[in-house]
C-alpha positions as CSV (number, residue, x, y, z in Angstrom):
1,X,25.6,23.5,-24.8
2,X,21.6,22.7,-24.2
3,X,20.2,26.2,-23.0
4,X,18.7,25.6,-19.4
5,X,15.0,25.9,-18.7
6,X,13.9,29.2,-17.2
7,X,11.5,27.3,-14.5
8,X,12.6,24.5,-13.4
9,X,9.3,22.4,-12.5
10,X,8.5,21.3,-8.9
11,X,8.4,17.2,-7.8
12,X,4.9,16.2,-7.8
13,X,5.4,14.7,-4.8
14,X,5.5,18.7,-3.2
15,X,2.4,19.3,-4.4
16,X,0.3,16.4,-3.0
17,X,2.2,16.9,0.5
18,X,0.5,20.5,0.4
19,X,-2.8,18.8,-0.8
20,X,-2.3,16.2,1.9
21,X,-1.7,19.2,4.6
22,X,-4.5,21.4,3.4
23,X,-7.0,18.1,3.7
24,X,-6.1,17.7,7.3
25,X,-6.1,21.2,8.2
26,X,-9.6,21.7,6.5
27,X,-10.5,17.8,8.4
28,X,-9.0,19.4,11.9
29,X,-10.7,23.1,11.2
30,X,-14.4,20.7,10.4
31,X,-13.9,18.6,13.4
32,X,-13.6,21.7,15.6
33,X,-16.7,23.4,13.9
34,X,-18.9,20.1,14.6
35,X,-17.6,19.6,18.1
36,X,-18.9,23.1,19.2
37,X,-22.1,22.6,17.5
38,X,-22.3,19.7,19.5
39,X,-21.5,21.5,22.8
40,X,-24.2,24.0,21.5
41,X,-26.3,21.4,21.1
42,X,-25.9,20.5,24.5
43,X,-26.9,24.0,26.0
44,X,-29.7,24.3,23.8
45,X,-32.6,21.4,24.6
46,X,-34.1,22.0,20.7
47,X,-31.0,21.3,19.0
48,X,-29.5,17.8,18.3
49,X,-26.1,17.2,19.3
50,X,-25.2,13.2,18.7
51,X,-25.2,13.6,15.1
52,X,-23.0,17.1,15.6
53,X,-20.1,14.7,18.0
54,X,-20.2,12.1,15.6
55,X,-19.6,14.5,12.9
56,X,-16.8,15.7,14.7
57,X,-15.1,12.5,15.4
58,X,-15.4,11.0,12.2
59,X,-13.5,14.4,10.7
60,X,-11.1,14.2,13.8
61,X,-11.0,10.5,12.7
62,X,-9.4,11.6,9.1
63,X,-6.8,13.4,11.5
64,X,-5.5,11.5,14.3
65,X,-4.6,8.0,13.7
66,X,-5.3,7.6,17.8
67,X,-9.0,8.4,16.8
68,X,-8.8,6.1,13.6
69,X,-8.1,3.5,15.9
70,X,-10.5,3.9,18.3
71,X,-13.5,4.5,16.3
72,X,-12.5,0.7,14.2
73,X,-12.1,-0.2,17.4
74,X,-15.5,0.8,18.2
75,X,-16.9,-0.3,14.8
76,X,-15.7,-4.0,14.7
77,X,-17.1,-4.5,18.3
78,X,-20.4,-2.5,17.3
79,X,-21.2,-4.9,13.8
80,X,-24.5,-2.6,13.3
81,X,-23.1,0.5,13.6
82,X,-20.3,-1.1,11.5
83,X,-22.5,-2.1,8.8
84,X,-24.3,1.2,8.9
85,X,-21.2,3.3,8.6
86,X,-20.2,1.3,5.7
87,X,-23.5,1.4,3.6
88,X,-23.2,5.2,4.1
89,X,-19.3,5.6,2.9
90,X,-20.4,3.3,0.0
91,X,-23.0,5.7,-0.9
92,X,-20.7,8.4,-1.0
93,X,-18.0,6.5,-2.4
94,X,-20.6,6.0,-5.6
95,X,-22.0,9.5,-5.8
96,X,-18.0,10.7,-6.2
97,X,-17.3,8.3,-8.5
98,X,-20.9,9.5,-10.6
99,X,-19.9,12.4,-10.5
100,X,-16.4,12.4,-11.7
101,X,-17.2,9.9,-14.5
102,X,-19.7,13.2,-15.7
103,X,-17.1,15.6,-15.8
104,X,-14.7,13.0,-17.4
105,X,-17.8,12.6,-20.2
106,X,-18.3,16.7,-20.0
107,X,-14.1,16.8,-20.6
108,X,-14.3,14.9,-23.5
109,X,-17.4,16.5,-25.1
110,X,-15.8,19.7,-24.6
111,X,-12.3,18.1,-26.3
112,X,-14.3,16.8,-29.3
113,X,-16.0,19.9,-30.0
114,X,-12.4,21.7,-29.8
């Protein structure tokens, strides 16, 4: 008889739901944090508060398919904000992917040396 592992490993797929969950929470808990900057904004003259709602409604955005749908709304009727919006996720989209090429490189260094 085949002795029984001690620990029986959990699904993969329980870990990326708790990911997933933790994402929107931290999405919701940024949203909240750049909508009362916003409303802060709005009491104080001196500070901006646009960039502070947009924030928030992009991270809302990651949240709420409602929102989702209402800002492509927004997006495909507004072609320059469109374009704008996607020159600057590109941008991101390329820093990440710098970046996790250099740690892949960094991860192999470190292997080889091993």
């Amino acid at each position: 008889m085949p002795a029984l592992p001690s620990r029986i490993p959990s699904p993969p797929e329980t870990h990326h739901r708790s990911r997933a969950r933790r994402n929107k929470v931290w999405n919701l808990v940024l949203a909240i944090f750049f909508f009362i900057l916003g409303v802060i904004g709005v009491l104080i003259p001196v500070m901006p508060q646009l960039i502070f709602f947009a924030m928030s409604l992009l991270f809302l955005s990651l949240v709420s398919p409602t929102v989702r749908r209402a800002v492509r709304r927004f997006l495909h009727r507004h072609p320059k904000m469109a374009h704008a919006y996607k020159r600057w996720r590109d941008k991101g989209r390329q820093k990440r992917h710098a970046m996790i090429r250099k740690r892949k490189e960094l991860a192999q260094r470190l292997d080889l040396r091993s």
